[in-house]
C-alpha positions as CSV (number, residue, x, y, z in Angstrom):
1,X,-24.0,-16.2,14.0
2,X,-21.8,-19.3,13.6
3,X,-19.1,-16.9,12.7
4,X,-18.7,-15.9,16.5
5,X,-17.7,-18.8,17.6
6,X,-15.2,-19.4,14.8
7,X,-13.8,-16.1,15.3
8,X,-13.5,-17.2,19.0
9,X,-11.7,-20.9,18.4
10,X,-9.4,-19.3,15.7
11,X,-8.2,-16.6,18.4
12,X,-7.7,-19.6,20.9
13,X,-5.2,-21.1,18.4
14,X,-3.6,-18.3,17.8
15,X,-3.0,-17.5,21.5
16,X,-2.2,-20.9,22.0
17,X,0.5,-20.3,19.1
18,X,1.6,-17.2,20.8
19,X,2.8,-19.3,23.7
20,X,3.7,-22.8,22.6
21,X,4.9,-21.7,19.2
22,X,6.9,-24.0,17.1
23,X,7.1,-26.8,19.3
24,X,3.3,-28.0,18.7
25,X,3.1,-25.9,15.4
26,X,2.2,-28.7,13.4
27,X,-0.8,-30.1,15.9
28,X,-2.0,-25.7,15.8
29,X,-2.2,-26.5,11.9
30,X,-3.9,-29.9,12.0
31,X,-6.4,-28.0,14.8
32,X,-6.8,-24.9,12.4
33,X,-7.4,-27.1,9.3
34,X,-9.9,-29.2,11.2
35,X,-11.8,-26.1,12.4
36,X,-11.5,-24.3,8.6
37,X,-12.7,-27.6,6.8
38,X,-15.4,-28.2,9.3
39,X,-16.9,-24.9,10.2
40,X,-17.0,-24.0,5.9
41,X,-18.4,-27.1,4.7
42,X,-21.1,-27.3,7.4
43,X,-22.1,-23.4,6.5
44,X,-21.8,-24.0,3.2
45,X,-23.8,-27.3,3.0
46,X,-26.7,-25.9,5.4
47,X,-26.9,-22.6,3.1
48,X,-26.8,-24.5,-0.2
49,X,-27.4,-28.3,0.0
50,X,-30.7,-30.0,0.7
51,X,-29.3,-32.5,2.8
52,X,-29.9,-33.2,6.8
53,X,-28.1,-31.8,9.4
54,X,-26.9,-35.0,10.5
55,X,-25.4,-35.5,7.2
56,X,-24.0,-32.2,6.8
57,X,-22.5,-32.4,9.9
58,X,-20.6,-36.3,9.1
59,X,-19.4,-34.6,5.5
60,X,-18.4,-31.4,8.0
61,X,-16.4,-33.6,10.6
62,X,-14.5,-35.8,7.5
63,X,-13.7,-32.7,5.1
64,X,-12.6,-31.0,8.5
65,X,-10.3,-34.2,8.9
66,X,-8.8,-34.4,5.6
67,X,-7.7,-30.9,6.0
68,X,-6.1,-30.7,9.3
69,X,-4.3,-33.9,8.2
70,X,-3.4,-32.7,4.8
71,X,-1.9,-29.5,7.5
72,X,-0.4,-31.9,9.4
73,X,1.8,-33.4,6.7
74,X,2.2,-30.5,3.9
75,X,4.0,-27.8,6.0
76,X,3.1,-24.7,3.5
77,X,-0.6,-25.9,2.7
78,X,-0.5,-25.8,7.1
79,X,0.4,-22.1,6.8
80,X,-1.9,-21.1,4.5
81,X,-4.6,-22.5,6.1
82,X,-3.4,-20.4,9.6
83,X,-3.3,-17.2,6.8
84,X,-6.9,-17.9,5.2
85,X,-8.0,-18.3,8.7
86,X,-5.9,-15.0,9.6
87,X,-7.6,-13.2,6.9
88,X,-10.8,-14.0,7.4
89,X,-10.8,-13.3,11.0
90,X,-9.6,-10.1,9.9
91,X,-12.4,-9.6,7.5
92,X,-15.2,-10.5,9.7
93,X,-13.8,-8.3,12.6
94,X,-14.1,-5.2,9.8
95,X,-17.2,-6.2,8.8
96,X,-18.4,-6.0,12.2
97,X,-16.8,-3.0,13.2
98,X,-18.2,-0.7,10.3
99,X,-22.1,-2.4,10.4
100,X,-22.3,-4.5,7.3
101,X,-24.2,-8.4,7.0
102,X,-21.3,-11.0,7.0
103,X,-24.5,-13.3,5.4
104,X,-24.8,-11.1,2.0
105,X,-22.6,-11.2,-1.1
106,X,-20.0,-8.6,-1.2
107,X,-18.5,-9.3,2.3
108,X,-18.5,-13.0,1.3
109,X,-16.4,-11.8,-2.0
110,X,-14.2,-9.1,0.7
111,X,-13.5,-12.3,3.0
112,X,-12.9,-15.1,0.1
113,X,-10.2,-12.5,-1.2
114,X,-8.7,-11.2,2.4
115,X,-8.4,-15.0,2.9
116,X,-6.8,-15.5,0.3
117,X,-4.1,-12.7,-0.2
118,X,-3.2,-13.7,3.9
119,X,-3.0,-16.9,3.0
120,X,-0.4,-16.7,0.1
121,X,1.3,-14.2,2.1
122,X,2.5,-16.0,4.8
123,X,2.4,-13.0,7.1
124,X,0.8,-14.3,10.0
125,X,3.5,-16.7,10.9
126,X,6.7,-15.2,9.2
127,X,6.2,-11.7,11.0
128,X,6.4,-8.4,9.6
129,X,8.7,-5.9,10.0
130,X,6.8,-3.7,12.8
131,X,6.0,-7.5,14.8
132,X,7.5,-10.3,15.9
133,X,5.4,-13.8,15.1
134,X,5.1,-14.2,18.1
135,X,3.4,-10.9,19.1
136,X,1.2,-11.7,16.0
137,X,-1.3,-13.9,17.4
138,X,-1.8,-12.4,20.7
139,X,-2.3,-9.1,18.8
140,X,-5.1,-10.2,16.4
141,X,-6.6,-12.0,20.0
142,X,-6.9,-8.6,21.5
143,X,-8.2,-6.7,18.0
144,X,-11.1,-9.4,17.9
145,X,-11.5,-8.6,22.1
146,X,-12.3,-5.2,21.1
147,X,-13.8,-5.6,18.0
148,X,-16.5,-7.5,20.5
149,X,-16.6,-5.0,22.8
150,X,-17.8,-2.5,20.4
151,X,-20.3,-4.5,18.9
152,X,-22.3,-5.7,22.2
């Protein structure tokens, strides 16, 4: 259910993207790195770890940190973090649409590999040829508005 509310920061980003654009594109990668690093290691670590909440959520908040400022600093490690986080948003938003568990294995392997191809593709920021980037994050905004709408 976590996945909700990531699906909902990651749009704000992207909206905020949409309008500021390359002026405060570096602090939109630190903030997307952040929110990648944090929101995955906490999941991961309450699913897999033994460890306390407390604890999960410090190593959460300090590999959540180290991204955003490795984002920060590395320009093309930055866009393929807003990519992975591109294509997973796209992912979930499919998953949800057709009916299937995000929580079970072959929608985690769907979503590690969506990430991924996004992420290397560098799509989401450099446009395609139907889109302008700056279209871009305002239209995967409204695709996750209705991909909500449909499933309440």
């Amino acid at each position: 259910m976590f996945y909700f509310l990531f699906l909902i920061l990651v749009s704000l980003l992207c909206v905020t993207l949409c309008f500021f654009g390359y002026r405060h594109i570096r602090l939109l990668f630190t903030g997307i790195g952040l929110l990648f690093g944090g929101y995955y290691t906490y999941t991961l670590l309450l699913k897999y770890a033994t460890l306390s909440q407390t604890t999960s959520i410090i190593i959460a908040v300090l590999v959540g940190l180290l991204l955003g400022g490795l984002a920060y600093f590395i320009y093309n490690f930055g866009i393929f973090l807003t990519g992975a986080a591109f294509g997973i948003c796209v992912a979930i938003m499919i998953m949800n649409l057709v009916g299937v568990p995000v929580d079970s294995t072959l929608p985690t392997v769907i979503i590690v590999v969506l990430a991924v191809c996004a992420g290397f593709s560098r799509w989401p920021i450099a446009g395609c040829s139907s889109c302008s980037p700056q279209r871009l994050p305002a239209r995967l905004a409204y695709l996750y508005m209705a991909a909500l709408r449909r499933s309440a």
